[in-house]
VOGU-3710 file (C-alpha; in Angstrom, 3 decimals, decimal comma):
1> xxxxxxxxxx> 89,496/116,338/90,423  90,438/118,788/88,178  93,820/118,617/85,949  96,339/120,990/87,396  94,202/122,414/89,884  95,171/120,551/93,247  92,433/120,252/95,798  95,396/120,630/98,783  95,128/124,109/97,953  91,614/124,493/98,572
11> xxxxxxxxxx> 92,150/123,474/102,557  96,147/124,438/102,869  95,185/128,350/104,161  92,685/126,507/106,873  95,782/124,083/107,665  96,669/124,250/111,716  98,727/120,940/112,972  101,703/120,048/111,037  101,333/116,568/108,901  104,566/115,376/110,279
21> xxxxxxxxxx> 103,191/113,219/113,096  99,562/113,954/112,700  98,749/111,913/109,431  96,888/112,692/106,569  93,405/112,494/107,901  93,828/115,766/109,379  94,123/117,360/105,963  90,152/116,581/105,439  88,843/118,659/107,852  88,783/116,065/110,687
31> xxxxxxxxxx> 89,995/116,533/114,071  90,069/113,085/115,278  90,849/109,594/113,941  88,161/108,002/115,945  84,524/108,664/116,846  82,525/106,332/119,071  79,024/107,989/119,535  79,291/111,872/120,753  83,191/110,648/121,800  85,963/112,043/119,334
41> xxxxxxxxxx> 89,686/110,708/119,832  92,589/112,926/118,600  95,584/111,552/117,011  97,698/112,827/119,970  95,613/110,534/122,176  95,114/107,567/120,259  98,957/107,798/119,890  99,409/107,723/123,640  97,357/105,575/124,383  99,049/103,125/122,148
51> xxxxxxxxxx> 101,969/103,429/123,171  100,735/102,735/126,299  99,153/99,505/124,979  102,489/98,399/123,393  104,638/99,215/126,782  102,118/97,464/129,105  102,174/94,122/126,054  106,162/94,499/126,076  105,569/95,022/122,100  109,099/96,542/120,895
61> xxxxxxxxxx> 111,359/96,698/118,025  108,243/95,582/115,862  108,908/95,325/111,859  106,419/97,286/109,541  104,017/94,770/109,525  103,926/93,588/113,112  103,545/97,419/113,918  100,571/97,059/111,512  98,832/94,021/113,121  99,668/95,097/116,300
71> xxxxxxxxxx> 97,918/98,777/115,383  94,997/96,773/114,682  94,736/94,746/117,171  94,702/97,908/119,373  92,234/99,651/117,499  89,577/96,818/117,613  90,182/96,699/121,584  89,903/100,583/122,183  86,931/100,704/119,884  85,451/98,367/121,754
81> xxxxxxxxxx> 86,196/99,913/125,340  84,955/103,077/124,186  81,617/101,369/122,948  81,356/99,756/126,559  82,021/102,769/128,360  79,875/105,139/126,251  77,137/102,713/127,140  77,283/102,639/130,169  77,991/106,135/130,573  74,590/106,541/129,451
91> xxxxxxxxxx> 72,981/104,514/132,257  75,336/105,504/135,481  76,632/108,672/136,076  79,809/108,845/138,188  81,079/112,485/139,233  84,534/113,642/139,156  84,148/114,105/142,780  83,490/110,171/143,445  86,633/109,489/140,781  88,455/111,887/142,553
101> xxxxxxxxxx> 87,702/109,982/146,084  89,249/107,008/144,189  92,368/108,856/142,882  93,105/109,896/145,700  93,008/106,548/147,492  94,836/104,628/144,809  97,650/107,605/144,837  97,689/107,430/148,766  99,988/110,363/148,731  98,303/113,438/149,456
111> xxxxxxxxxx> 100,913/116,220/148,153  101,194/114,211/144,675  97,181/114,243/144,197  97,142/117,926/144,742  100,223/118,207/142,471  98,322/116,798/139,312  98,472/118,928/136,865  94,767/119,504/135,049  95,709/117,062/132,041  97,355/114,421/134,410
121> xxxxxxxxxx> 94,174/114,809/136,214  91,958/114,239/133,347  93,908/111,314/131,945  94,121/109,580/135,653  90,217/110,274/135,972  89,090/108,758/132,419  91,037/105,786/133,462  89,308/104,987/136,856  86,048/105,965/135,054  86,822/103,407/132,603
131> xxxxxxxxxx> 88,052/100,685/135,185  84,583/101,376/137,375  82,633/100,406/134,189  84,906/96,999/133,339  84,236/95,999/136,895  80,895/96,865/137,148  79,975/94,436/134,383  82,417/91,794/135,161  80,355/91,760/138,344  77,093/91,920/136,479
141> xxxxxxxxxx> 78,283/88,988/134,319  80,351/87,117/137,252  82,067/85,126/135,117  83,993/83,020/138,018  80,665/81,555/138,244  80,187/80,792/134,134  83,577/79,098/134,278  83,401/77,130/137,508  82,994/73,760/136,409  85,669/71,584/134,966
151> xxxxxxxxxx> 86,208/70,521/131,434  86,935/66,297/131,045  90,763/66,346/130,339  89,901/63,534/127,397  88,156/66,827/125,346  91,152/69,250/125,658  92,709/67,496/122,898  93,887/69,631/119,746  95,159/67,941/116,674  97,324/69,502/114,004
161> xxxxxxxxxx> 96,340/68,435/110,808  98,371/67,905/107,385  96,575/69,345/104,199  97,158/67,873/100,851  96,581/68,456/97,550  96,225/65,848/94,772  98,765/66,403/92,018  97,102/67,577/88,965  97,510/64,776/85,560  97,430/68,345/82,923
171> xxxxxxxxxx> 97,297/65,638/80,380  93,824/64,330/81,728  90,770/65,309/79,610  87,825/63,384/79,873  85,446/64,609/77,167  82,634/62,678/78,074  82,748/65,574/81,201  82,185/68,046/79,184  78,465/68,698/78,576  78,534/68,466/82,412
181> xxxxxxxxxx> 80,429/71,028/82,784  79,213/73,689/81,341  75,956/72,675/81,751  76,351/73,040/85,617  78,821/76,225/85,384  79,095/79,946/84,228  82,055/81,315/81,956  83,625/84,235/82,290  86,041/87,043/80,906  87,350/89,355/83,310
191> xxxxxxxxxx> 89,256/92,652/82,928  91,513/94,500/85,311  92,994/97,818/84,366  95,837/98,796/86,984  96,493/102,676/86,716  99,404/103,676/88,977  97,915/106,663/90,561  100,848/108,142/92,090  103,107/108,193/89,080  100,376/109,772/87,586
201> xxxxxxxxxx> 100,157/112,514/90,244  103,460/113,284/90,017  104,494/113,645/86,772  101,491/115,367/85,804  99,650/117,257/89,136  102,417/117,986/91,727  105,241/120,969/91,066  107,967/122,473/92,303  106,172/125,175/92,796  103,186/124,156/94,172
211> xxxxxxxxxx> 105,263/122,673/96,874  106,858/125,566/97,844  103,339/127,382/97,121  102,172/124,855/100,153  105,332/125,218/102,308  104,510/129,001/102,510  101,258/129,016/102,952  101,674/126,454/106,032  105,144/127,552/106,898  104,280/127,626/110,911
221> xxxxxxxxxx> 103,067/124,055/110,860  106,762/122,614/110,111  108,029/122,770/112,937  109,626/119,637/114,328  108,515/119,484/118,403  110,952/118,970/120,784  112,258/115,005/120,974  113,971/112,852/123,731  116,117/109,622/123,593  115,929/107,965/126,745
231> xxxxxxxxxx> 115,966/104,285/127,901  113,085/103,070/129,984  112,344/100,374/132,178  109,148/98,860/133,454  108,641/96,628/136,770  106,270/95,577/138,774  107,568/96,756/142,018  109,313/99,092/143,334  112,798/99,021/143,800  115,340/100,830/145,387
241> xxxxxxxxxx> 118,571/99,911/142,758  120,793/101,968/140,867  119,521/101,746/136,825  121,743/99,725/135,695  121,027/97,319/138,205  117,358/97,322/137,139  118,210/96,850/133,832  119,880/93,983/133,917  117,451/92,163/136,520  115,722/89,302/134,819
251> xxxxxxxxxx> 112,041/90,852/135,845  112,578/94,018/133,653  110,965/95,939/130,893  113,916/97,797/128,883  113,299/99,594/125,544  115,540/102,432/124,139  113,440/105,156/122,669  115,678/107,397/120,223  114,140/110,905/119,300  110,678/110,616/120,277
261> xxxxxxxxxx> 108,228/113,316/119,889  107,682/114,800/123,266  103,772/114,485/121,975  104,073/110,447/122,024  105,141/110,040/125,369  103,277/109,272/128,083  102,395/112,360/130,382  104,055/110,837/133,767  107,003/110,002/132,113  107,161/113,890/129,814
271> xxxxxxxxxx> 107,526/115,513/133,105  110,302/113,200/134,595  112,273/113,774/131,732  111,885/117,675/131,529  113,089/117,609/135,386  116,438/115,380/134,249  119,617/116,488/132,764  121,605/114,457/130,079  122,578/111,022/131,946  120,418/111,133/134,710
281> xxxxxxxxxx> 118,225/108,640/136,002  114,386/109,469/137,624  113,165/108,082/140,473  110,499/105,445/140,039  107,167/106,576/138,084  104,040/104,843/138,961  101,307/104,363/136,074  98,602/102,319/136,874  99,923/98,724/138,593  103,518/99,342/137,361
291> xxxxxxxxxx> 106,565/101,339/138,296  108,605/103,100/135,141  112,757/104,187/135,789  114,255/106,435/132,756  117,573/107,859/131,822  117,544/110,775/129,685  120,052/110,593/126,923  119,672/113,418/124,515  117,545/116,029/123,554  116,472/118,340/120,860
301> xxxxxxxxxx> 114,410/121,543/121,146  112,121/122,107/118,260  113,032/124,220/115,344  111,679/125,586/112,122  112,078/123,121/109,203  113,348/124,634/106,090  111,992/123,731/102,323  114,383/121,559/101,266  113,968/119,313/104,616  110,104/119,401/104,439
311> xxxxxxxxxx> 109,977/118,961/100,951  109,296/114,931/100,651  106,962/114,926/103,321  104,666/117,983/101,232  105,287/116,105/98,863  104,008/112,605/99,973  101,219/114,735/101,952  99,703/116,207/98,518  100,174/112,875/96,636  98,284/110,892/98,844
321> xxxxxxxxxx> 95,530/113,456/99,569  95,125/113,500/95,382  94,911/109,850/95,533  92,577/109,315/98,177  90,168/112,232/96,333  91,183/110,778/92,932  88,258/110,781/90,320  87,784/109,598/86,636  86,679/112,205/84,469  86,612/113,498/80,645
331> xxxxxxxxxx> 88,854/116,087/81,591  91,793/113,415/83,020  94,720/113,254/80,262  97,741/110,608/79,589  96,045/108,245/82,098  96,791/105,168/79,464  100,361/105,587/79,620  100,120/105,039/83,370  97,418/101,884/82,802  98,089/98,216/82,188
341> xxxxxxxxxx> 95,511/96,324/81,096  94,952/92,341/81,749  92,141/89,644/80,704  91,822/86,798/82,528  88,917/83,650/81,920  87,426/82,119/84,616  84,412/79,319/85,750  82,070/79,227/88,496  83,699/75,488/89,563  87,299/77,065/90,042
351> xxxxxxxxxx> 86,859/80,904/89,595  89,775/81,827/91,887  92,462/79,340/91,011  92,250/81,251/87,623  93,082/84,880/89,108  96,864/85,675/90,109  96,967/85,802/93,949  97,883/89,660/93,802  94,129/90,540/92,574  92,794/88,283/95,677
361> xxxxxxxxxx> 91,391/91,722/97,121  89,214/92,262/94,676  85,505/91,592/95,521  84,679/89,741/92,151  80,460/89,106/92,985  80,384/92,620/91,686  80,174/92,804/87,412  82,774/96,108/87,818  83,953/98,372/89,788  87,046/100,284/90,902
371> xxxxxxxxxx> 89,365/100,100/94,301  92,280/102,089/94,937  94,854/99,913/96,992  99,002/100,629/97,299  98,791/103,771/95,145  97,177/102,362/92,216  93,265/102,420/91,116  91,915/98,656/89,805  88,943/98,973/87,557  87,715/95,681/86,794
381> xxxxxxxxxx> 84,792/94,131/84,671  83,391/90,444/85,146  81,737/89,715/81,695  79,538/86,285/80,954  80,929/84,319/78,240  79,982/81,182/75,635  81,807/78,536/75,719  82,384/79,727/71,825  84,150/82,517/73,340  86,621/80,540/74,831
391> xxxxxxxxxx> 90,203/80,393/73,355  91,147/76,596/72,769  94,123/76,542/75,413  91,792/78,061/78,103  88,764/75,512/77,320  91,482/72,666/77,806  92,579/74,170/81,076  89,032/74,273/82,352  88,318/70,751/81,757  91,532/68,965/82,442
401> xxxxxxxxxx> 90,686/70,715/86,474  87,244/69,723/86,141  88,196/65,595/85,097  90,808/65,797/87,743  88,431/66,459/90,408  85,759/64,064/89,147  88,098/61,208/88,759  89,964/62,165/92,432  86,249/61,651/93,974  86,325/57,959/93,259
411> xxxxxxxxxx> 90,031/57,106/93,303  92,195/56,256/96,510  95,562/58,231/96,560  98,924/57,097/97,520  101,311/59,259/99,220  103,262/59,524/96,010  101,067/62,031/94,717  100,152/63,917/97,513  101,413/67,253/98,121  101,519/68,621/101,392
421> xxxxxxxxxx> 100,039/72,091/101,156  99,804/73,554/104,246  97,980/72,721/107,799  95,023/73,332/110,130  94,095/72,737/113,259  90,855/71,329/115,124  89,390/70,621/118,788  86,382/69,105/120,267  85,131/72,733/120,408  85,643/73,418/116,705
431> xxxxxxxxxx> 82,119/74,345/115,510  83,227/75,581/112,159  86,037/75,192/110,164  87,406/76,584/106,506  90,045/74,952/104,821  91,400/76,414/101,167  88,549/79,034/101,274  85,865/75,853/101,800  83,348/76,378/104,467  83,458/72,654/105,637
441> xxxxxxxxxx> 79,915/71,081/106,403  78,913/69,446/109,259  78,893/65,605/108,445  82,572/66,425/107,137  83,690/68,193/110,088  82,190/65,385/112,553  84,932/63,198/110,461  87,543/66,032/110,856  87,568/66,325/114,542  87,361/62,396/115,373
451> xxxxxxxxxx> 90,255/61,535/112,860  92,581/58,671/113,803  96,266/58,751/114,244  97,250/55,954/111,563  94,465/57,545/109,173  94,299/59,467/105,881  91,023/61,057/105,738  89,517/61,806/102,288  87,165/64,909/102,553  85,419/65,605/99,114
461> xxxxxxxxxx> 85,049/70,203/98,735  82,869/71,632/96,236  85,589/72,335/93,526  88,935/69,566/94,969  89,316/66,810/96,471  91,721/66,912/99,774  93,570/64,525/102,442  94,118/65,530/105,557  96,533/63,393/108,626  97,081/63,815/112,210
471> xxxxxxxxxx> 100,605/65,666/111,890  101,362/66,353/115,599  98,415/66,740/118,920  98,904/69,000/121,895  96,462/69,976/124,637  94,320/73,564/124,990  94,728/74,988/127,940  90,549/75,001/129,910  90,960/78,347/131,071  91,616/79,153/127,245
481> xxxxxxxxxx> 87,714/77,592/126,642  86,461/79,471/129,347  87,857/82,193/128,607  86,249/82,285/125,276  82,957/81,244/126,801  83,411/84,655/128,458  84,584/86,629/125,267  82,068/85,213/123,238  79,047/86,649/125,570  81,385/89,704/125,754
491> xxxxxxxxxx> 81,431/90,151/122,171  77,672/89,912/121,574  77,120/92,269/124,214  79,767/94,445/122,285  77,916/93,562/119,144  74,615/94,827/120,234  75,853/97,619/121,625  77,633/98,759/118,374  74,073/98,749/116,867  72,774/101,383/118,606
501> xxxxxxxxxx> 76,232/104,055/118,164  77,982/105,881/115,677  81,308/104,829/115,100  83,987/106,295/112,716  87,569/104,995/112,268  89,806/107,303/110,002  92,138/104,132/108,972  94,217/106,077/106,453  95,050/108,422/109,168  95,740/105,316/111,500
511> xxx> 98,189/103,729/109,373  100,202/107,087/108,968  100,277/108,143/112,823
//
């Protein structure tokens, strides 16, 4: 990146879909957000499709992060169907004729099959196609039969455990410890430089004018699409009750949807609404196994958006794509007064408990490096040290931890200095379990699983010593193990699958949809 000379201009003539409910991706050059072999998925349908997901998962009023999880969640499953299906694509061919046949029968209304618009159509017919293919290896796999046999009650037994920490005597040194320990462990320094990118960008990149420079240039791309606020409600059946009615039955779906972008709404539902006037009510819509009622509320055709309204939004656009295409060079200037610099010392015994939680993202194996993350760029170095090279304070630090957990090996601990640090829980089906970032070994996890209701199990990790207690035990449901019998040969199918095809997830332009 060169000072002053933005790289949004560069692409901004080529520019053709407005940013507004795209996402940044688009500003690349890509037309899609993902690609699963020869497949590419638009933002407009990975958006309905989602919403789709949500509705049919009753996922509503979500905060930022549930949207976020719940966005992920989604993404891993369609990826995953669209591995499956472009698969088996490759090995059965099934013709829009035969998936017409099957429209057609699950419609069982004539005059609406020949009704379907060509995009209805489509969407109705990649659906089947994708149903043929989930039943076709269900069937293959017949998983009734994998899952038959019963599980003995006495082994669906799931304990909650208590974790605790031994509290730390900072007053213990043991200097007898002391060749050990740095005999048996590295030392080192390590520097992180946090450079907060887009403070950088836009005191020192982004204008006025090359704001309104972009705003011209893309001037028919802001224009906001026409919205609707309607309530909706989902059943299972059919009914013939007013809306109200419906929506206060106890069996109902109801979510308010205020100004939605007429692109984000499912197809069946878009055409309803264009037929309704303000405060009426559609007949029932059938998608898939489940019938949808709306009321339209409002409206709002599109209409142009001037500078001053689309002026954030540039703005946010052109930071972010300077960010993500953010370089170091010679030529970058003032970059320190946007830097803060930190030194930390560490040990191979404890390395982590020595680096604030916030840098937990950071990939430390590596000597150096850089990651951009939350609008900032990290650049840190991992350097070997003496124990020489150790400031006095830090050197104390390092072996008080290091006599604490040598002593705790060999000492039984009353409550009184336990502290209860969080909790975990285990089955007769655990085959591996982690516990503070501890892969837990066999013999120990034998112990684990088996542990007794009046008992305080000691369980000795490489770098602390923990206690763990029974702190409440439920049941697992058997149709949850089988179930994950299933999954699991589901997932290595997945898994080898995935091998073989070229996927591409545009997650920047995920998070922004």
């Amino acid at each position: 990146m060169k000072t002053k000379k933005l790289i949004v201009i560069i692409f901004s003539a080529a520019l053709g879909i407005s940013f507004l409910f795209i996402g940044f991706g688009s500003y690349v050059g890509k037309t899609y957000v993902l690609k699963v072999g020869n497949q590419k998925i638009s933002s407009i349908e990975f958006s309905r499709a989602y919403e789709n997901y949500k509705s049919e998962n009753s996922l509503s009023n979500l905060s930022e992060q549930e949207e976020l999880f719940s966005k992920v969640q989604f993404t891993n499953q369609y990826v995953n169907e669209l591995v499956f299906i472009n698969y088996l694509d490759e090995k059965i061919s099934i013709s829009d004729n035969s998936k017409k046949v099957v429209l057609k029968k699950s419609l069982n209304n004539d005059e609406m099959f020949r009704n379907l618009d060509e995009a209805s159509l489509q969407n109705y017919l990649k659906e089947i196609e994708g149903n043929i293919y989930i039943d076709l290896f269900n069937n293959s796999l017949d998983a009734q039969s994998l899952v038959s046999n019963e599980i003995n009650p006495e082994l669906l037994i799931e304990k909650e455990l208590n974790i605790y920490e031994i509290k730390k005597d900072n007053s213990l040194i043991n200097y007898q410890l002391e060749e050990e320990f740095y005999n048996d462990n590295e030392l080192y320094e390590i520097t992180i430089n946090e450079i907060s990118l887009r403070n950088y960008i836009l005191e020192e990149i982004i204008t006025d004018a090359i704001i309104e420079n972009y705003y011209n240039e893309n001037i028919t791309t802001f224009i906001e699409p026409k919205n609707y606020t309607y309530e909706q409600i989902i059943l299972e059946n059919d009914r013939n009750e007013s809306f109200v009615e419906l929506k206060n039955s106890n069996n109902s779906q109801f979510k308010l949807f205020e100004e939605v972008n007429e692109k984000l709404i499912l197809p069946q539902v878009l055409d309803n609404l264009k037929k309704l006037n303000v405060g009426d009510e559609s007949e029932s819509i059938k998608i898939g196994e489940k019938f949808f009622y709306v009321k339209l509320l409002s409206f709002k055709d599109e209409y142009q958006l001037n500078l001053k309204d689309a002026y954030e939004d540039i703005m946010n656009t052109l930071t972010q794509l300077e960010i993500e295409n953010f370089e170091m060079t010679d030529e970058i200037k003032n970059i320190d007064s946007y830097s803060t610099n930190q030194i930390f010392f560490s040990n191979s015994f404890n390395f982590l408990e020595n680096i604030p939680d916030q840098y937990n993202f950071i990939n430390f194996n590596q000597s150096s490096g850089e990651i951009k993350k939350d609008n900032f760029l990290f650049q840190f170095n991992v350097k070997k040290l003496f124990k020489e090279d150790l400031p006095i304070d830090i050197k104390e630090k390092f072996l008080i931890s290091f006599s604490n957990y040598k002593k705790n090996i060999d000492t039984s601990h009353g409550d009184e200095l336990l502290n209860k640090t969080g909790t975990v829980k285990v089955n007769y089906f655990t085959d591996s379990l982690t516990i503070k970032n501890n892969f837990i070994e066999a013999e120990d996890l034998e112990r684990i699983v088996i542990i007794k209701n009046d008992e305080k199990l000691k369980v000795v990790l490489p770098n602390e010593v923990i206690y763990l207690d029974i702190n409440s035990i439920g049941s697992i449901d058997s149709l949850n193990i089988k179930q994950n019998i299933v999954n699991l040969i589901y997932s290595n199918i997945i898994k080898q699958i995935k091998n073989n095809i070229d996927i591409e997830v545009d997650n920047e332009q995920l998070i922004q949809l």
